[in-house]
VONUMI-980408 format. One record per residue (C-alpha): x, y, z; residue number from 1; residue in one letter. Coordinates in Angstrom, 1 decimal, padded with zeros to 4 digits. Each point is the difference from the previous one (the first is absolute). Example, Ala and Ser with C-alpha at 12.3 -4.5 7.8 and 13.67 -1.06 7.14 Angstrom:
# residues 2
+--------+--------+--------+-----+------+
:     px :     py :     pz : seq : type :
+--------+--------+--------+-----+------+
:  012.3 : -004.5 :  007.8 :   1 :    A :
:  001.4 :  003.4 : -000.7 :   2 :    S :
+--------+--------+--------+-----+------+
//
This chain:
# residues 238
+--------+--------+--------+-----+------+
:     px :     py :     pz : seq : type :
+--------+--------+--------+-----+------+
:  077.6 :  075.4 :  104.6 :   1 :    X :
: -002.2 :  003.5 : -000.2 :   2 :    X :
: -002.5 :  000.1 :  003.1 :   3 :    X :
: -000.8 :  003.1 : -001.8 :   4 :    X :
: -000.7 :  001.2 : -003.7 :   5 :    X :
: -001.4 :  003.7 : -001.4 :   6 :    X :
: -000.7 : -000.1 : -003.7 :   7 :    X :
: -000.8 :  003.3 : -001.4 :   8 :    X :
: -002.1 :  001.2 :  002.4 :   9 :    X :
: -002.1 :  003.4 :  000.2 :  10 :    X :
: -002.0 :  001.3 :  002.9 :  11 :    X :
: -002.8 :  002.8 : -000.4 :  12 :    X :
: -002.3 :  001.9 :  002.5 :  13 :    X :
: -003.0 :  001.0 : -002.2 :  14 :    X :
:  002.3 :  001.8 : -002.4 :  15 :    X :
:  002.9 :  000.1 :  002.2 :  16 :    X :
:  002.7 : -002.1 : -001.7 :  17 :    X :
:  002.1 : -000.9 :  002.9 :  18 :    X :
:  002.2 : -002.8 : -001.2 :  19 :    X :
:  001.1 : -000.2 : -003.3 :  20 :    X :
:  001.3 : -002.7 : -001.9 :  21 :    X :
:  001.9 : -001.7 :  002.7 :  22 :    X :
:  001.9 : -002.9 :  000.0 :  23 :    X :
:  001.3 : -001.6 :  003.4 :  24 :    X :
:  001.3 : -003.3 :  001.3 :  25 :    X :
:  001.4 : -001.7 :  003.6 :  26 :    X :
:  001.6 : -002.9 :  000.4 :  27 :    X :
: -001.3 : -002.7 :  002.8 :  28 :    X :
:  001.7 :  001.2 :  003.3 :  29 :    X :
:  001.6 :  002.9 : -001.3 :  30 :    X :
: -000.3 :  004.0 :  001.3 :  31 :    X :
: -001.1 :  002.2 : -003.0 :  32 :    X :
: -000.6 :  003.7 :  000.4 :  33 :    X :
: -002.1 :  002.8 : -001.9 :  34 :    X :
:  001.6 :  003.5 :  000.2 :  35 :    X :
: -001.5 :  003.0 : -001.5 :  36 :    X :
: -001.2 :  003.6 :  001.5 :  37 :    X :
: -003.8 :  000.5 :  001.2 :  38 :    X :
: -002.7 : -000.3 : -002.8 :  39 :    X :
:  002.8 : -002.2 : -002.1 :  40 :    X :
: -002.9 : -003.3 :  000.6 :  41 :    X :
:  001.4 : -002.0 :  001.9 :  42 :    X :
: -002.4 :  000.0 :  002.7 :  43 :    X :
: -002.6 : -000.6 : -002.9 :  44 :    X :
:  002.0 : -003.0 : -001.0 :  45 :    X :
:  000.4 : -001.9 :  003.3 :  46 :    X :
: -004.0 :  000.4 :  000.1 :  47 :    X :
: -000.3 : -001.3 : -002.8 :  48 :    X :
:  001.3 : -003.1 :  000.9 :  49 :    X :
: -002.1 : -001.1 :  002.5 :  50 :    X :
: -003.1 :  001.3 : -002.1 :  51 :    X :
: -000.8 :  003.5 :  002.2 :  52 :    X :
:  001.0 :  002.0 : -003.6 :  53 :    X :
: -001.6 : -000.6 : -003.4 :  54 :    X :
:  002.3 : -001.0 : -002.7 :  55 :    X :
: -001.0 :  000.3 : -003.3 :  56 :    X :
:  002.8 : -001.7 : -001.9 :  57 :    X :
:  002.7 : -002.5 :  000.7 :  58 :    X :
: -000.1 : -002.9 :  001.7 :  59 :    X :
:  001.2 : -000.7 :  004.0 :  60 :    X :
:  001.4 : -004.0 :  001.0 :  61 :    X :
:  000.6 : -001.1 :  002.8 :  62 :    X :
:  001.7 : -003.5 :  000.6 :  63 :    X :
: -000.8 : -000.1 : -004.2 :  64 :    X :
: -003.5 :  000.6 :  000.8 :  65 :    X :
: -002.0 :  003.0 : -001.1 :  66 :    X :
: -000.9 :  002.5 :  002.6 :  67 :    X :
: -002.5 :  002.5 : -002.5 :  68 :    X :
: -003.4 :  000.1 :  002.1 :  69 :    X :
:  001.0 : -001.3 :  002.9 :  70 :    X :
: -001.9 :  001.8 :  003.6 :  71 :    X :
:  002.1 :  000.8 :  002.8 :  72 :    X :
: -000.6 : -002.9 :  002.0 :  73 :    X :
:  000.4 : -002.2 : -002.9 :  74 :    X :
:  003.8 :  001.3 : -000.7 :  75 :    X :
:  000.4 : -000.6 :  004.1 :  76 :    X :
: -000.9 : -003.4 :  000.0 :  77 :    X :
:  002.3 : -000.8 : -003.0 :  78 :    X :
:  002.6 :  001.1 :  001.6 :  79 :    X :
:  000.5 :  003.7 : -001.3 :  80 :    X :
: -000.3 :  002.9 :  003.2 :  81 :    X :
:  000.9 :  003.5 : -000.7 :  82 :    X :
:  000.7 :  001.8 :  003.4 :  83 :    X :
: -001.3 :  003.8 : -000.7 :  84 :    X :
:  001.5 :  003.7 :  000.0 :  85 :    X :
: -001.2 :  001.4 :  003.5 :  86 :    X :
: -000.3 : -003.4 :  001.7 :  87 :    X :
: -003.3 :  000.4 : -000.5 :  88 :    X :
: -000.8 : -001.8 :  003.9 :  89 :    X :
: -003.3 : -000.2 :  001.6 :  90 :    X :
:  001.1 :  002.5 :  002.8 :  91 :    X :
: -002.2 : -001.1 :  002.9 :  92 :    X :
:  000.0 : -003.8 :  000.0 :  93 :    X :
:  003.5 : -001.2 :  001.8 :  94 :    X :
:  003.1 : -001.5 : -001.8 :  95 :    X :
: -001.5 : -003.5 :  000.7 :  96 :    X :
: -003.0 :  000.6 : -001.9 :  97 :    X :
:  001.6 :  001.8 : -003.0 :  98 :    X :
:  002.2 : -003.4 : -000.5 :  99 :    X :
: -003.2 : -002.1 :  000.4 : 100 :    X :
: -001.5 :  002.1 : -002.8 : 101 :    X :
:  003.0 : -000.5 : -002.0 : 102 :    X :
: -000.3 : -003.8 : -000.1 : 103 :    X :
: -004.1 :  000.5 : -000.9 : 104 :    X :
:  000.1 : -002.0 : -003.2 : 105 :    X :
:  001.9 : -003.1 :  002.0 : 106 :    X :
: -002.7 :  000.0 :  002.8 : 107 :    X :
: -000.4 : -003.2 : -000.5 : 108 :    X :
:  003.2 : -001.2 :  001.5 : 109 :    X :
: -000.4 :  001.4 :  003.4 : 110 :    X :
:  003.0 : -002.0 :  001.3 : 111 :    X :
:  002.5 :  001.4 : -002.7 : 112 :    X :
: -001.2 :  003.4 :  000.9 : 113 :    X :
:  000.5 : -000.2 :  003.2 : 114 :    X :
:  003.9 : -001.4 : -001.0 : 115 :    X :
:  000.6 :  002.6 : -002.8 : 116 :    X :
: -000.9 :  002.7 :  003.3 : 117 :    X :
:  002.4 : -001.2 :  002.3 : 118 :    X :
:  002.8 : -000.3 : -003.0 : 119 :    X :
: -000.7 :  004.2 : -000.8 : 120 :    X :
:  000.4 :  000.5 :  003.5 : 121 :    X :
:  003.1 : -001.4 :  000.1 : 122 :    X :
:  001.1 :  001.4 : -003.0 : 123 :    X :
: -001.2 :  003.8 :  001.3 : 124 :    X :
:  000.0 : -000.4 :  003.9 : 125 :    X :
: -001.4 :  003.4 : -000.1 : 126 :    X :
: -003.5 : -000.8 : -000.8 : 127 :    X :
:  000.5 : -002.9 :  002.5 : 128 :    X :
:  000.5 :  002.8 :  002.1 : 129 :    X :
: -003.3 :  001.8 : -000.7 : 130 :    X :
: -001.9 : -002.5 : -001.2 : 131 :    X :
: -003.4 :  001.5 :  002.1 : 132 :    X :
:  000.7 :  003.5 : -001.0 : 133 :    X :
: -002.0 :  002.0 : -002.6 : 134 :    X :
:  002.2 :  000.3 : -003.3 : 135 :    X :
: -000.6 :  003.2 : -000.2 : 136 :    X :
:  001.7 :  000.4 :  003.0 : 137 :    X :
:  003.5 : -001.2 : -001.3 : 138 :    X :
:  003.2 :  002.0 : -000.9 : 139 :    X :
:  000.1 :  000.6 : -003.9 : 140 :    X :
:  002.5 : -003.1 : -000.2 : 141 :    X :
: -002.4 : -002.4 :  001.7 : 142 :    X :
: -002.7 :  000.7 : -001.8 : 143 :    X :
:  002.1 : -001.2 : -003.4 : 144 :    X :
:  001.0 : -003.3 :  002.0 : 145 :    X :
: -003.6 : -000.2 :  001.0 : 146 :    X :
: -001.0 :  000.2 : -004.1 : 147 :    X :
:  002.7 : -002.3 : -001.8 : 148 :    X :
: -000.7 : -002.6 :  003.6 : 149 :    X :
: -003.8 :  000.1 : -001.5 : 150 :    X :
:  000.9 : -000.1 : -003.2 : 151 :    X :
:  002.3 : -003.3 :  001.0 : 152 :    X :
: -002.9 : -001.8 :  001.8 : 153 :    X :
: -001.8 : -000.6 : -003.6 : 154 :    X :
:  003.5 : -002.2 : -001.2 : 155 :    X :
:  000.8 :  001.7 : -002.9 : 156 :    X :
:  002.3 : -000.9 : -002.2 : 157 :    X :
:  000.1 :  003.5 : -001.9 : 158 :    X :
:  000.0 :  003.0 :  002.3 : 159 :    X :
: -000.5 :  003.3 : -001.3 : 160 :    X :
:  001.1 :  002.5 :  001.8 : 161 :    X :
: -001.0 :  004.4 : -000.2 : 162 :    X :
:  002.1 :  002.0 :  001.0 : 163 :    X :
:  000.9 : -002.1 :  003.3 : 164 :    X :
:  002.7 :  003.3 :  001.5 : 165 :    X :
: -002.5 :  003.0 : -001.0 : 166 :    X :
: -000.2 :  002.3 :  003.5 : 167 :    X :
:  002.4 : -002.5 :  001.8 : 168 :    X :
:  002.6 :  001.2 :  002.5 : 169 :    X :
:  004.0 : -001.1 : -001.4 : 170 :    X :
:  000.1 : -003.0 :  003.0 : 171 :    X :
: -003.2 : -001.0 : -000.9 : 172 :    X :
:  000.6 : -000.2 : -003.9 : 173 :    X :
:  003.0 : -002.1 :  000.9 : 174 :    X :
: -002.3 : -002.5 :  001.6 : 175 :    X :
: -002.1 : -000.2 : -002.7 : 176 :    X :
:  002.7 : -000.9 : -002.4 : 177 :    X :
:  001.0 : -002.4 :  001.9 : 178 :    X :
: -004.1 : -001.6 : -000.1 : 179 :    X :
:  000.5 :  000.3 : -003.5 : 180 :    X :
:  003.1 : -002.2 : -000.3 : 181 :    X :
: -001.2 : -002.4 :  002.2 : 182 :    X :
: -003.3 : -000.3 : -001.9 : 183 :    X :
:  002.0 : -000.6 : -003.4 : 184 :    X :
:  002.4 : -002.5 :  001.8 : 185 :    X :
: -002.8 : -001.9 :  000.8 : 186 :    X :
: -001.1 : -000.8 : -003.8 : 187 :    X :
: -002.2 :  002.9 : -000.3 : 188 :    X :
: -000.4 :  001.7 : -003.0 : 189 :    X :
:  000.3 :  003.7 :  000.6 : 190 :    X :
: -000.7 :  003.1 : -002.1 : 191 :    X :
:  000.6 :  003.3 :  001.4 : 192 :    X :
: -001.4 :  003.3 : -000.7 : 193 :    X :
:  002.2 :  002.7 :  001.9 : 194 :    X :
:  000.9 :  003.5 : -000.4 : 195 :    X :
:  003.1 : -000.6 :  002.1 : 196 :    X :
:  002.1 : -001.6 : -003.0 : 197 :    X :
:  003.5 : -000.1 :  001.7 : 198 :    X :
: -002.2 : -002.4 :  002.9 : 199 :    X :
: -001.7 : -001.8 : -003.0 : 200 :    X :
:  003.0 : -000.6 : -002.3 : 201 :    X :
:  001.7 : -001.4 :  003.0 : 202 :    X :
: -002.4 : -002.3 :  000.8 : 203 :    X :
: -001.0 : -001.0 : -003.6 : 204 :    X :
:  001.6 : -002.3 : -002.6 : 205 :    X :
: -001.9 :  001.5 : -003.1 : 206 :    X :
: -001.4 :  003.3 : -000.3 : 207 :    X :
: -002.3 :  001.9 : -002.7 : 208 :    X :
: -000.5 :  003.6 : -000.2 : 209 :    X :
: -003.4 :  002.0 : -000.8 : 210 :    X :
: -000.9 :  003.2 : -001.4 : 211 :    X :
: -003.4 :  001.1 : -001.0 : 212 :    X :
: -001.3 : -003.6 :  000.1 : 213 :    X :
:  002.8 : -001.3 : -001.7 : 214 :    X :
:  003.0 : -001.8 :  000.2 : 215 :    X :
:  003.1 :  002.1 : -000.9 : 216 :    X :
:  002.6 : -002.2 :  001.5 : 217 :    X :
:  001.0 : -003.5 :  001.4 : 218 :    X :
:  002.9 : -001.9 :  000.8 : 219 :    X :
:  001.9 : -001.9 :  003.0 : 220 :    X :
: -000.6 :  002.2 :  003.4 : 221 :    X :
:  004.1 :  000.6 :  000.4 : 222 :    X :
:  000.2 :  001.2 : -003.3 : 223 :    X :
: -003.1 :  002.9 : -000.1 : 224 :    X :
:  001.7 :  000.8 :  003.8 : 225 :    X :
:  002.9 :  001.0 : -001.9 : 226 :    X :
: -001.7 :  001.7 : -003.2 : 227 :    X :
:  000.5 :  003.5 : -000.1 : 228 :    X :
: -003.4 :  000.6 : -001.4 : 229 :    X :
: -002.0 : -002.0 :  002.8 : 230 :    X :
:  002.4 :  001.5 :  002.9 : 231 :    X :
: -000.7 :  004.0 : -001.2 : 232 :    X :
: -003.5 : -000.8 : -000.6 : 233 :    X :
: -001.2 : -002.2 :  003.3 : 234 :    X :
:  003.1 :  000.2 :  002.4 : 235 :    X :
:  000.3 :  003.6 :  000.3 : 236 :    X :
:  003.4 : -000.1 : -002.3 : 237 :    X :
:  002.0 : -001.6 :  002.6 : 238 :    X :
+--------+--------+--------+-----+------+
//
């Protein structure tokens, strides 16, 4: 079953075509990832999903149902979180209240919060750790627990993650692969935009290349691991 489907899509800024024609698909419960180098779109792409870019062609499902249109907020309560380049935390507010703020559209359910808290604690006992300090104030590899945890607390069942090893230390990166494993072996749908694309092939079953908003190449991870094309081009020619 496809938990996710990209027909044909283009992105602009004003007159800024970022995207171009794309075409993109996940199965349910699967790892998919998006390699390119900066400016290649696929930043633009990821926000398009969840409705914070403007596409002006193509169509976006999600579950079979059309995502065109949709707010922010809207995409989170269906069930589609993108977890942002940069983390993008609110520095001064502790790690407790940046995972409250991540489960804002199920406030509602103040009982399942308060479950789905303790269960990212367990899964990070870091943040348990420092759940009264600042965010700001945590290591680099903290923080990036601290954003996927508050991206968690909304249930989603499609998690896009930017760039989730940019600035990260090698022990800290390591950690967060193993987040993103755990995430997918949970029956999350994953789609990951990452520069490092021997980390991202590894973790991915499916992977799709971009250049100048386009896609250029696709094919099973193991295989564009091994192409000599993808390895001179984004693994340094190792």
């Amino acid at each position: 079953m496809k938990s996710l489907e990209i027909e044909r899509v283009s992105v602009a800024y004003d007159e800024l075509v970022a995207v171009r024609d794309v075409s993109i698909s996940a199965e349910a419960a699967s790892c998919i990832c998006i390699l390119g180098a900066n400016g290649a779109g696929k930043s633009s792409l990821l926000k398009a999903i969840v409705g914070l870019a403007h596409i002006t062609q193509g169509e976006v499902r999600f579950e079979g149902k059309s995502l065109l249109g949709i707010e922010p907020y809207e995409a989170a309560a269906r069930g589609v979180m993108l977890c942002p380049e940069g983390r993008r935390l609110f520095p001064d507010l502790s790690v407790l209240e940046n995972l409250k703020i991540g489960g804002h559209c199920r406030r509602r359910h103040q009982s399942e919060l308060n479950g789905d808290i303790e269960r990212i604690f367990s899964t990070f006992p870091r943040l348990r750790e420092r759940c009264h300090q600042p965010a700001g104030s945590l290591s680099g590899g903290e923080q990036q627990m601290c954003a996927i945890g508050r991206a968690l607390m909304s249930r989603p069942r499609l998690l896009l993650l930017d760039e989730p090893s940019l600035g990260l230390a090698p022990k800290a990166i390591a950690d967060v692969a193993s987040m993103i494993r755990q995430i997918r072996e949970s029956g999350i749908t994953v789609v990951l935009v990452e520069q490092n694309a021997r980390l991202a092939l590894r973790l991915s079953e499916y992977a799709f290349v971009l250049k100048s908003g386009a896609v250029v190449r696709e094919g099973a991870a193991a295989a564009l691991a091994s192409d000599p094309e993808v390895v001179a081009a984004y693994m340094g020619g190792q």
